[in-house]
Structures are given as C-alpha cells and as structure tokens.
PAKEMAR-632349 format. One record per residue (C-alpha): residue number from 1; residue in three letters; x, y, z. Coordinates in pm, 1 decimal. Layout:
<nodes>
NODE seq type        x        y        z
NODE NUM  ALA        X        Y        Z
...
</nodes>
This chain:
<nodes>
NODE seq type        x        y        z
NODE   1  UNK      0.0      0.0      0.0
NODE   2  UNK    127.4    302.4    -74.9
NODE   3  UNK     12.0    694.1     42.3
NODE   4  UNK     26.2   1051.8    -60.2
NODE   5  UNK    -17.1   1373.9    124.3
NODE   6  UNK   -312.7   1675.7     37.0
NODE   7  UNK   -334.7   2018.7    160.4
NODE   8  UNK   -606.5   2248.7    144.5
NODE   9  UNK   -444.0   2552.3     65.4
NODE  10  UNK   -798.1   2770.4     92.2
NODE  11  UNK  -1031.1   2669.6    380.7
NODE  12  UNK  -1339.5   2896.6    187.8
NODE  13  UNK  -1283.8   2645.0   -138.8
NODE  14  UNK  -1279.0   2276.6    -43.6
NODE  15  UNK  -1277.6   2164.4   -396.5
NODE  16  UNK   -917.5   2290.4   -334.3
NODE  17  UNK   -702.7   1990.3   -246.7
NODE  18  UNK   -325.0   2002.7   -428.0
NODE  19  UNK   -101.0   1734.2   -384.8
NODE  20  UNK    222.5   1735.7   -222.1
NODE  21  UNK    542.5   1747.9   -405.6
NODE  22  UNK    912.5   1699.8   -336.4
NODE  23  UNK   1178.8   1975.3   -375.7
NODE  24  UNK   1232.6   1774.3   -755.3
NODE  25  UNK    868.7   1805.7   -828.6
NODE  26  UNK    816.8   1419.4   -756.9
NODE  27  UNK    507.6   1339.0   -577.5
NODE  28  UNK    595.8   1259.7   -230.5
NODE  29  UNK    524.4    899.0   -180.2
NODE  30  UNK    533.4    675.6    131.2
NODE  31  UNK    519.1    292.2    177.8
NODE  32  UNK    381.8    340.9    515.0
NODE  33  UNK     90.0    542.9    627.7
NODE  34  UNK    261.5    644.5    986.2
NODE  35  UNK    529.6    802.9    807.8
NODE  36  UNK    313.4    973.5    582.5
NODE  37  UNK    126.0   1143.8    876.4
NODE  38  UNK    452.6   1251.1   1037.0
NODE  39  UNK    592.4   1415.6    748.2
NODE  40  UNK    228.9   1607.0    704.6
NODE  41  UNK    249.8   1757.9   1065.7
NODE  42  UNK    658.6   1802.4    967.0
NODE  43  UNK    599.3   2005.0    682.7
NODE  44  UNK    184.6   2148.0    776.2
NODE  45  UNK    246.8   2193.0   1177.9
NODE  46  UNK     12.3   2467.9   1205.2
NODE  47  UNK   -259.8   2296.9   1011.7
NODE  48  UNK   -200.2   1997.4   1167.0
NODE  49  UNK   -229.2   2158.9   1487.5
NODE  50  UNK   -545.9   2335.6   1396.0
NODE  51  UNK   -701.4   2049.3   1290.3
NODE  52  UNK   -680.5   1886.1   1661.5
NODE  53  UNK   -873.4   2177.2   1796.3
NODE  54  UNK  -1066.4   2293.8   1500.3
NODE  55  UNK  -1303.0   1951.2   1456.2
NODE  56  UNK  -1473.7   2104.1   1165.2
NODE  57  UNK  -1186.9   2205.5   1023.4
NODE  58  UNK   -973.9   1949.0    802.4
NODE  59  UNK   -710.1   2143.7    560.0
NODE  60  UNK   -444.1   1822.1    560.9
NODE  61  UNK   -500.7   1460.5    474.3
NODE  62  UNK   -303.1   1167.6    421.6
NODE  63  UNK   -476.6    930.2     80.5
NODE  64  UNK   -413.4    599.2     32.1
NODE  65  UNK   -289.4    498.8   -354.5
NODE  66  UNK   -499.6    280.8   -483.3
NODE  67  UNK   -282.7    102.8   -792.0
NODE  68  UNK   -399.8    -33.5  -1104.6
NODE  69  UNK   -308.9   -404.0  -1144.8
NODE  70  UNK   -276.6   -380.9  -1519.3
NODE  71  UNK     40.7   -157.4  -1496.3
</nodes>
C-alpha cells in the first residue's frame, strides 16, 4: 500500500485539495501510512495543529494509492 499527502491551501474552497510534491517536483510517496502522517504535521504543523482543535476544520489529509493491477 502506498500513500500521498493533500493540503487544502484555501479553507473557503474545499474543492481545493493540491497534492504534495518533493523539492524535484516528484510526488511525495510513502510505503507506510505512519510516516506519511509525520511528514504532514513536519511540513503542515500549524494545520495539523489546527485540525486537533478545530473539529470542523480538516485542511491536511493523508490518501491511500490505490494502484492499477494492469500496470
């Protein structure tokens, strides 16, 4: 299984999701879902943050990849 990151860049739009890229423009990939969270609240911390006292509020997620078995 395999995971990407999201942000919510505009909390008034939340049609707005953008993925997450690497300093190379690569999607930023993880094999394992814990890892995936912890480099969200590494690289969102505020957000993050808000989102533990905010409940309606949800600017961050982590999405699993779900892969096609014909590639």
């Amino acid at each position: 299984m395999r995971f990407k990151l999201q942000v919510q860049e505009d909390d008034k739009d939340p049609r707005q999701w953008h993925d997450v890229h690497a300093a190379d423009g690569s999607l930023l990939v993880f094999d394992d879902e814990g890892a995936a969270r912890s480099k969200l609240e590494e690289l969102y911390p505020i957000l993050v943050k808000m989102e533990r006292f905010e409940q309606d509020t949800k600017r961050t997620r982590v999405l699993r990849i779900i892969e096609d078995d014909d590639d």
